[in-house]
N, C-alpha and C positions, 0 to 999 in steps of 0.2 A: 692265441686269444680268440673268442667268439661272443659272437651275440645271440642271443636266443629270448623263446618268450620262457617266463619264469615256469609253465608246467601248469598254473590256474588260469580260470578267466580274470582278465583286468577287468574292471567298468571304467567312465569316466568320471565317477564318484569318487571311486578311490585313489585308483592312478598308481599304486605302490608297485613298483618293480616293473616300470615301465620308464623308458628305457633300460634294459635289464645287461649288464655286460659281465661272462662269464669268462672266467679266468684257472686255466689248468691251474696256475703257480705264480703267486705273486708275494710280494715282501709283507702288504698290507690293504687290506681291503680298506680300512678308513682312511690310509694314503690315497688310495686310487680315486675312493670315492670325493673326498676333499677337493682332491685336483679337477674334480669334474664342477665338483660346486662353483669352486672359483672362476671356471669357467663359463660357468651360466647353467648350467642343468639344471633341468626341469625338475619341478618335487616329483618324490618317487622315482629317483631314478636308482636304480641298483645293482649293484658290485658285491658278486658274489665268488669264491673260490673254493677249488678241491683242496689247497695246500696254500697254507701262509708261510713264509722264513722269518718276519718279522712281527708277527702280529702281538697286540698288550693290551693290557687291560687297564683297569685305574690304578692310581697309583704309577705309571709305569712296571709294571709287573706284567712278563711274555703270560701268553699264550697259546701254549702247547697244543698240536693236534697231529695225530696219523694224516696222512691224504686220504682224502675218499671218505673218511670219517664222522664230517662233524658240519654242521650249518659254519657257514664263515661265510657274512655277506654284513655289508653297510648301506644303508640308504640314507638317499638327500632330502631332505625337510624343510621347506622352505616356510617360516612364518611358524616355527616346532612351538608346543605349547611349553609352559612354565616347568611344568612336572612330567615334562617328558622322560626321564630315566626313569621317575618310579612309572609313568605309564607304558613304557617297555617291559617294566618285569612284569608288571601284570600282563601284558597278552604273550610274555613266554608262559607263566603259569597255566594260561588258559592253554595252549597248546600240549603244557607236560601235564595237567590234571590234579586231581586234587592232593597229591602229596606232595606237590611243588609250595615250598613255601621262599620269602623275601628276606634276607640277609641284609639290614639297610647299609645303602641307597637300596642297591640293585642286582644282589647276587641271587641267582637262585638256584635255590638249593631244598637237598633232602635229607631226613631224620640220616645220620650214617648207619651203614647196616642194616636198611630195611629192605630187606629181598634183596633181587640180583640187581647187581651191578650199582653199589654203593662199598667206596670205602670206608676204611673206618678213619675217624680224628675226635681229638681229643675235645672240639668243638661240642661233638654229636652231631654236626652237621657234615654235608659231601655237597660240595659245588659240582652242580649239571648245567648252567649256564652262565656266562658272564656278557656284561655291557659295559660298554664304551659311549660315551655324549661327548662329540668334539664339535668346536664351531665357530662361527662367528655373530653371536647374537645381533650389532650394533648392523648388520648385514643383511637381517634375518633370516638366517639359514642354519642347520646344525647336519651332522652327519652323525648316525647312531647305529654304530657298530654292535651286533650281535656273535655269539657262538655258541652252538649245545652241543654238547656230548651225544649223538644219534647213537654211532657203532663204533664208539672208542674200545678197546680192551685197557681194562684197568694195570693190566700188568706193563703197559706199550711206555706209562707214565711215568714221573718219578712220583713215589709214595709221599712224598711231602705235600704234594695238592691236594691233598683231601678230596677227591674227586668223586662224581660221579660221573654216569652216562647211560642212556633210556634201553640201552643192549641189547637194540638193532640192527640189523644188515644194512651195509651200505644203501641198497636201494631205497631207504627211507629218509635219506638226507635229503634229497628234492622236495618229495612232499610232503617231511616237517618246513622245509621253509616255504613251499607255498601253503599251507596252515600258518606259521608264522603269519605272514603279509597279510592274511583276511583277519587275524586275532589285531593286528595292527592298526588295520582300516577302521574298526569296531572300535577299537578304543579311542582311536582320533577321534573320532563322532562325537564322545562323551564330553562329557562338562569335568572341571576339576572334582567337584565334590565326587562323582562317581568313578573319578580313579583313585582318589583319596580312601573312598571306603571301601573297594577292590582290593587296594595294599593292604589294609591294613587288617582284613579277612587273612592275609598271608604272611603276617609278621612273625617271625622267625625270632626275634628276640623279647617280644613283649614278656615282659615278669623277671627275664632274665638278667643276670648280672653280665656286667661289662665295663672294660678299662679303655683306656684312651692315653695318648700322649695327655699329661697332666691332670687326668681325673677318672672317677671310676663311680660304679653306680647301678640303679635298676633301670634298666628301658623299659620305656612305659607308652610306649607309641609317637605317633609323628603329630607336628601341627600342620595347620592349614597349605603350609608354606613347603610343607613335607621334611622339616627339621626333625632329626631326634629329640624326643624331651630322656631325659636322662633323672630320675630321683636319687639325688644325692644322699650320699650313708649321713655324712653329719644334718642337712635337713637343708629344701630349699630344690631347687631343678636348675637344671643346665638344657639347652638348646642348641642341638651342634648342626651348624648345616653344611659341613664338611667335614672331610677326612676321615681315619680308616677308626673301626671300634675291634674291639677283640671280645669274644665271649670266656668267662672264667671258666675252666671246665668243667662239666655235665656229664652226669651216666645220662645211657640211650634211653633208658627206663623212665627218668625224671623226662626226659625231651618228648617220651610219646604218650606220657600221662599228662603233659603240659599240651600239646597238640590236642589230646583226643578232647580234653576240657574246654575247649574251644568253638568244640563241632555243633 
């Protein structure tokens, strides 16, 4: 194990990735990082690694990485805002650019098949990042586990991830996540309303159909609250503020004529 500085300047404005604790190989960076909250660690403290064995996503569902490959780091939050998972995608998005779009909550993700290093799924979509929100609100603290895809090879995978990855050299995994932590900073600064209308420039399923454990429907964007509304087929809306959605399937063609109409 080692400590190091993250690679950027800290301020004491921001403080993200201060104290910074790197880790060849660890089971879980949201584990590691948890254990330090509970501890007492200071906000912005960060737990980053070259290699996970355990690491997951929501849902309970792993998350895969080569070593050397991929952002895999968590930090401490103390006093995290309401909408902190969507205001995580949005400053991965700001880091991946503008064809990173949001998969609600908080997956982000690419049209599949556009350029290198997208696979293909039946979605039309390839996950390039995933997040994790664990915590103890009544404590006020949360731990918010990230991972992108920097320099994965899509073949390293199993094809069932629908994956992407930004199809980088290694060397670029430090300084997407110091790009990370400054997109982070920026965003904490903001007020709800302004990560509320950040997301939703990146909604990935607005117009789209989608099923769910016991109902199915058009997504039609999020409330206040950052809830999915959902336009029910027989008439009427549903509000879901949890759990997983699936999109019906899509050609790539409908998904970047639905993108580009957006622009």
């Amino acid at each position: 194990m080692s400590r190091r500085a993250s690679g950027h300047a800290i301020t004491p404005a921001t403080a993200l990735g201060h104290p910074h604790v790197h880790l060849r190989r660890t089971d879980s960076t949201n584990d590691r990082a948890r254990a330090l909250a509970i501890a007492g660690a200071p906000h912005g403290t960060l737990v980053s690694a070259d290699e996970q064995t355990a690491g997951r996503g929501r849902q309970g569902r792993r998350w895969s990485a080569p070593a050397g490959s991929s952002v895999l780091a968590s930090l401490v939050l103390r006093s995290p805002p309401a909408l902190l998972p969507l205001l995580a995608a949005v400053a991965v998005c700001d880091v991946i650019g503008k064809r990173a779009l949001i998969k609600w909550p908080n997956d982000v993700v690419v049209p599949a098949g556009d350029g290198e290093g997208c696979g293909e799924g039946s979605s039309g979509l390839a996950k390039l990042a995933g997040i994790l929100v664990e915590g103890r609100p009544q404590q006020g603290w949360a731990v918010l586990g990230i991972g992108i895809n920097v320099a994965v090879h899509l073949d390293e995978l199993p094809a069932e991830l629908q994956a992407a990855t930004l199809g980088l050299e290694p060397a670029a995994v430090e300084p997407t996540l110091a790009r990370l932590l400054d997109a982070l900073a920026r965003r904490l600064a903001e007020g709800a309303q302004e990560t509320l209308t950040a997301w939703r420039a990146r909604d990935a399923l607005l117009g789209r159909e989608i099923a769910w454990t016991g109902g199915a429907g058009r997504a039609s964007g999020i409330d206040g609250d950052g809830r999915l509304l959902v336009a029910l087929a027989g008439g009427g809306q549903a509000a879901l503020a949890s759990g997983e959605v699936h999109l019906v399937p899509v050609s790539y063609t409908h998904l970047r004529a639905h993108e580009t109409g957006r622009n």
